[in-house]
N, C-alpha and C positions, 0 to 999 in steps of 0.2 A: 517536596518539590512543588514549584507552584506554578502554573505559565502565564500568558498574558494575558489581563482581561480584555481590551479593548482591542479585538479582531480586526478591525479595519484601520487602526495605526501601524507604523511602521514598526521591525522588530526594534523591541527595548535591548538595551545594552546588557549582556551578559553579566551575570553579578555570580561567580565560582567561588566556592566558598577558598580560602587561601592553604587552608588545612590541609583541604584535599586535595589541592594540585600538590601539596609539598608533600604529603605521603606517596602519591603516587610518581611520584620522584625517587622517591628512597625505595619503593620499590622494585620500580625499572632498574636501580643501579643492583640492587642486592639479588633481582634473580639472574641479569648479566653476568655477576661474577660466580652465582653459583651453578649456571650452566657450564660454564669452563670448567669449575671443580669439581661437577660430576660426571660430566664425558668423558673425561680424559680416566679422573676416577674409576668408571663403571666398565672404559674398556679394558682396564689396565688385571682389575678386578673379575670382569667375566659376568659380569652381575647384569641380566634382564632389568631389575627392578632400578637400580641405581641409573641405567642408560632409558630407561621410562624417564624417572626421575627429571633426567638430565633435560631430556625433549621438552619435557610439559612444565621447567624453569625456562629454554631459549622460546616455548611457546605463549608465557605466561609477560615474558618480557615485551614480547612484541603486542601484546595485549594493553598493558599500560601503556606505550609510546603512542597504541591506539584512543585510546582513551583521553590519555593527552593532549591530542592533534583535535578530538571533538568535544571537548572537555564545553568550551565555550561556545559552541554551534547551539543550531534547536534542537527541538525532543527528535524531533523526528529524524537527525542524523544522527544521536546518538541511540537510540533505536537499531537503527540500521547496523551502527557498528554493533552495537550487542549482537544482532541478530551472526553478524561475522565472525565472531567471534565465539559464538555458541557452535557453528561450524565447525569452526579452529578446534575448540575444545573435543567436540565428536570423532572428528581425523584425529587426535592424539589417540582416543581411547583404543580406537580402529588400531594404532598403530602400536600400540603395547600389548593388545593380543597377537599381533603376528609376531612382533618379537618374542613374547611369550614359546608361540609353537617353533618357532625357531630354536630356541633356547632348549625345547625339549628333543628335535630330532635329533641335536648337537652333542645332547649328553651334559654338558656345560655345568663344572662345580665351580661358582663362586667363592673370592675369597672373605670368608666372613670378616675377619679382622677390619679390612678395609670398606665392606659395607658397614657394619657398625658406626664407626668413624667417623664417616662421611653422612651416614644418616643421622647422627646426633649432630651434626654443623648444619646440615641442614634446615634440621629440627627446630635450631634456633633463632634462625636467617628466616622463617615460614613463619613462624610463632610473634616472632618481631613484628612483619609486618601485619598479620593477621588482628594482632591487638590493635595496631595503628589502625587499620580499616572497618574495627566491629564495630565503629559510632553510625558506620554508614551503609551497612548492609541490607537497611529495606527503603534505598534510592531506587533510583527507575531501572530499566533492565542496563544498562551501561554499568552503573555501581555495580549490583548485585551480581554481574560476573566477575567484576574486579573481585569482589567480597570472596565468594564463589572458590574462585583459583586460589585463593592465599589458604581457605580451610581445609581445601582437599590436598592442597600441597604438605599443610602442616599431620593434616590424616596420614599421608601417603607414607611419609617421614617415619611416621611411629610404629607403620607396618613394614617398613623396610629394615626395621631396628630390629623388629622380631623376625623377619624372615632369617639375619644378620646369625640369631640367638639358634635359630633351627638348624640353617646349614651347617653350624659350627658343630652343635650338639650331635646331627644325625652325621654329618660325612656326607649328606646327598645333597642336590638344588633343589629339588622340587618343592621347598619353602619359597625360593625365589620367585620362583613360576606362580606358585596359586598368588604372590601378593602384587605379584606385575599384572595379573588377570584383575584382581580386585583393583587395585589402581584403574585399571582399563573402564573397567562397570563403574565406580566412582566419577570417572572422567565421562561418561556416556548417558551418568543418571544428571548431572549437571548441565551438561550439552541440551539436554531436553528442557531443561525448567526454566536456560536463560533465552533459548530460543522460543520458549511457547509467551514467557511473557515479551521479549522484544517485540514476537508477531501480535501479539494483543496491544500491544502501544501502538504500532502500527497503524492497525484497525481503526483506532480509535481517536490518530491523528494524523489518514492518509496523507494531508496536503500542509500540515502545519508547520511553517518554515522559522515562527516564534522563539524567539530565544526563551528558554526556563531561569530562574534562580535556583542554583544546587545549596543544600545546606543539610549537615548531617543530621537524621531523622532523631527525634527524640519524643519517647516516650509518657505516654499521658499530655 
């Protein structure tokens, strides 16, 4: 990412790379549809982890339409959205530990069958975009929570498969529970890394209303 040199001319025309507005398209569409098919999924099912799932795909959407919307702005409004967005992220994590203890007062067996299922569709829908997005995962703090969301969603996936393998194995939930907790902690160690650096772009460009050139990082 590179900004303007010449501070006292007018902002330059925003130059986004094409790539990455069209990933972030196919993303917004593909966790839209997979929040329908794991709500509806996770209640049908009983499953903490899948209705996790489900929240942190309609929260991960609204993420890219954000991204989207300051795609072309300056650092310093996509800053801010990070910083939003690192929020966002922290209120899910918050919010699949209390489903979690809920999940435990209730007694609540899961059906595994249907978690399996839904977590290897997932798996794949997460995986997809995830490769689509790793050319650009050390962008400024905006990218790198887009980045961010698609890994932990595709992590989340694969311990939802083995929770899937538990509850079926043991007869109990409490495979459910510990991996909606670890989703939660995953969701809450991200929330911090995308919010400290947004706040440090911040810092470091209180007032800078400069359009950037985005273009996916490449190494050496």
């Amino acid at each position: 990412m590179s900004g303007c040199c010449d501070c006292g001319s007018a902002p330059t025309k925003s130059e986004v790379s094409p790539r990455y507005r069209r990933v972030l398209w196919v993303a917004l569409v593909v966790n839209l549809a997979m929040f329908g098919v794991e709500l509806a999924s996770g209640w049908n099912a009983g499953s903490a982890s899948l209705l996790a799932d489900a929240v942190d795909f309609f929260g991960d959407a609204a993420n890219y339409a954000l991204s989207l919307i300051v795609l072309s702005m300056a650092v310093v409004w996509r800053s801010r959205a990070a910083l939003i967005k690192g929020m966002a992220m922290g209120t899910y994590g918050l919010y699949v530990l209390g489903q979690a203890a809920w999940n435990v007062t209730s007694g609540v067996t899961p059906e595994a069958g249907v978690m399996g299922a839904i977590g290897l569709l997932a798996l794949v829908a997460n995986g997809s975009v995830a490769v689509l997005l790793y050319s650009f995962r050390d962008g400024d703090a905006n990218m790198r929570s887009v980045w961010l969301c698609s890994r932990n969603d595709a992590i989340g996936n694969v311990a939802v498969m083995l929770a899937a393998a538990g509850v079926l194995g043991l007869g109990q939930g409490w495979p459910d529970i510990v991996v909606a907790v670890g989703m939660a902690g995953l969701g809450l160690s991200a929330a911090f890394s995308v919010i400290r650096q947004a706040r440090a772009e911040l810092k470091a460009n209180p007032g800078n209303t400069h359009r950037a050139v985005l273009q996916p990082h490449r190494p050496g």
